[in-house]
N, C-alpha and C positions, 0 to 999 in steps of 0.2 A: 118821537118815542118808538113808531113801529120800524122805524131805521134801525135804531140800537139795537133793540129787541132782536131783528135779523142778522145783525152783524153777529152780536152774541150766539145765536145758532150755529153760524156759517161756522165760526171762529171754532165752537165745541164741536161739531164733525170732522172740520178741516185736522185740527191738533193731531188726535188718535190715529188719522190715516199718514201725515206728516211721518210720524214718531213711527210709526210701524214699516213706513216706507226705508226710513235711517237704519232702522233695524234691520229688515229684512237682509242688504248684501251681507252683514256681518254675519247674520245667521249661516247663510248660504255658503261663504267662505271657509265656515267653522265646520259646516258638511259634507262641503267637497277637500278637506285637510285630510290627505291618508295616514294611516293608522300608526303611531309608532313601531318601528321592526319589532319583529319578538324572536331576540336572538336564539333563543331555546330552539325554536321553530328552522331556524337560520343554519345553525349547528345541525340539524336531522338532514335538511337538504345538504349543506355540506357533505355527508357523509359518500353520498353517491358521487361528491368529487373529488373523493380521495384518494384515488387509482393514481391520479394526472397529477392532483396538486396538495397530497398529504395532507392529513385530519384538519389541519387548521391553516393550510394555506401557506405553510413555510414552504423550506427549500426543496419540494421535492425534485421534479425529473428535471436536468437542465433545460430540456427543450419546450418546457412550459412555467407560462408565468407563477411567480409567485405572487400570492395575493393576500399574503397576511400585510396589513398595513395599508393597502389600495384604495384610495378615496371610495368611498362607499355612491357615489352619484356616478362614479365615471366607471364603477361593475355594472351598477344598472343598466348604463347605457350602452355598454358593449353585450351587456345580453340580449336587452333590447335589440341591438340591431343585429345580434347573430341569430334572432327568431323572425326577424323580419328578413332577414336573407341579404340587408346590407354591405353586414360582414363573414367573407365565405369562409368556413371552414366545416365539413362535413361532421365532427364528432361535436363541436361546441352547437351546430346547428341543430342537431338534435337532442342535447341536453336540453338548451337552451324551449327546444319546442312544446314542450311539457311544462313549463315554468309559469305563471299567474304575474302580476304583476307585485304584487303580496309577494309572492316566492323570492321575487328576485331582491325585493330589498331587505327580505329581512336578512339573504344567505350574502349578500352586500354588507349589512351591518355586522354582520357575524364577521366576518375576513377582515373588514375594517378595522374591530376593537382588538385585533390583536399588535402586539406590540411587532415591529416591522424587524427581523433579524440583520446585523451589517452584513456585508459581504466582501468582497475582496477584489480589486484587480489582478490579473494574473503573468500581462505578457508589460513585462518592463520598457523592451523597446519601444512600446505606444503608448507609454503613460501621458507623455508631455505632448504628442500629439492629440493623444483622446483631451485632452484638458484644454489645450488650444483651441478646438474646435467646439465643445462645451462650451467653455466662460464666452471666447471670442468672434467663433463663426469662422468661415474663409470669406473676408471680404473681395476675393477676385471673381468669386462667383454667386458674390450677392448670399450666402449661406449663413442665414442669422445664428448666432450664438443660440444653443441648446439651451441654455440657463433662462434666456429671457421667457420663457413658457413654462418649464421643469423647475427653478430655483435655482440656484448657487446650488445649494445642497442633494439640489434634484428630489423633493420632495412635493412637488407638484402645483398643480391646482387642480379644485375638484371640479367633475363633469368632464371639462376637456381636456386637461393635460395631467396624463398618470405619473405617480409616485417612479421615480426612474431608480432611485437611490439605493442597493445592493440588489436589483435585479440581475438575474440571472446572463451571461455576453452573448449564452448561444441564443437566448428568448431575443433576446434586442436585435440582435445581429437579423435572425432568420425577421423578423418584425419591419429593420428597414428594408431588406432586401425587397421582402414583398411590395410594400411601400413602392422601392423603386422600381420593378415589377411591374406594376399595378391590378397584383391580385390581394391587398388590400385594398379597396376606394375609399374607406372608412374617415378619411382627415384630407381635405386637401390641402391642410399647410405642411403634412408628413408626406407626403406624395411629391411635392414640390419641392420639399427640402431632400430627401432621401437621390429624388433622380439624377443631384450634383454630386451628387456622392462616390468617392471610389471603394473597392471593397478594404481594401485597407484605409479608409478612413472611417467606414463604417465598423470595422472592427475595431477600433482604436476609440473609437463613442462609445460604441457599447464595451468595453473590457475598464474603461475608466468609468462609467457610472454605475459599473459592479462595486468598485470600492468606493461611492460616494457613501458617507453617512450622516 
C-alpha cells in the first residue's frame, strides 16, 4: 500500500515538470522568432536609398542594383555582410553601419514586395552566347551552367543566389568582374566561376540575363 501511495506521488510531481519541460523549447522558439517586417518602417529606411536605387528599388542608375523584386533573405545578407566588412564597398559599408538587424529586414521586405520590372538585352551579337553559357556552362573549363543556381528564368534562390532576371548588364558585368578580381570574397562559387571567365563572356551573361523574364 505504501508502494502505490509513493508511486502516485512520484507520478503527480514527475507529470507537471515532464509537461512543462515539452513546453518549455516551444515557448523559447516562439521568443526567439523575429518580428514580422513592418514594411511602413521598410519604406522610411528606403528612402535614404533612393539617391542609388530610386524610391522603391526599380531601375534606377545602371551601375547599381536593382532591388525591387530581390529575395528578401539574400538583402539581409548582403547587408549583413557589407556592415560586417565582408563585402567591401565603401558607400554600402556605411549605410549598411547604422542599420539594426530590424532595419535590415524590414527595408528587405519592403524591395521584396515590389513587383520586379522586365528588362531588356541590348547587344544582339551576344545574345546566343550569353544564353549558352547561362542554360549550359563552358564545359572545357568545368564553368557550370548559370541557371542551375539562378533558374531558367533566372529568378533565383533565396539567401544565396539573387534574382538575376532584368538586372541591370553594367551592375552584373562590374559584379563578375570583381568576383574575378577578388575584391568581392563574398561567394566562393562566384569567385570560382567568374575567374574562367573572359570579359566578353562576361559581358554576354550579363546583357542576356538583363532580358531574362
Amino acid at each position: 500500500m505504501k508502494s502505490i501511495f509513493a508511486r502516485t506521488i512520484k507520478t503527480a510531481l514527475v507529470a507537471p515538470a515532464l509537461a512543462f519541460a515539452l513546453a518549455t523549447p516551444v515557448l523559447a522558439a516562439e521568443a526567439a522568432a523575429p518580428a514580422k517586417p513592418d514594411l511602413a518602417k521598410g519604406q522610411a529606411t528606403a528612402m535614404v536609398c533612393a539617391a542609388c536605387h530610386a524610391a522603391d528599388g526599380t531601375r534606377g542608375i545602371p551601375t547599381n542594383p536593382i532591388l525591387q523584386g530581390q529575395h528578401a533573405e539574400y538583402l539581409v545578407k548582403q547587408l549583413t555582410e557589407f556592415k560586417a566588412g565582408k563585402r567591401q564597398n565603401p558607400i554600402m559599408q556605411g549605410m549598411a553601419a547604422s542599420l539594426s538587424e530590424e532595419d535590415m529586414r524590414n527595408v528587405a521586405a519592403f524591395y521584396a514586395s515590389k513587383q520586379a520590372e522586365a528588362g531588356a538585352a541590348a547587344d544582339k551579337d551576344l545574345v546566343l552566347l550569353g544564353e549558352k553559357i547561362y542554360r549550359g556552362g563552358l564545359a572545357d573549363r568545368n564553368i557550370p551552367a548559370c541557371a542551375g543556381c539562378h533558374s531558367p528564368s533566372g529568378v533565383g534562390i533565396p539567401a544565396q543566389y539573387p534574382r538575376l532576371a532584368g538586372q541591370h548588364t553594367d551592375y552584373t558585368m562590374s559584379q563578375l568582374n570583381a568576383f574575378r578580381a577578388g575584391t568581392r570574397g563574398n561567394s566562393v562559387q562566384m569567385t570560382g566561376v567568374a575567374a574562367k571567365m573572359s570579359d566578353r563572356e562576361i559581358k554576354a551573361v550579363a546583357d542576356y540575363v538583363a532580358g531574362l523574364h
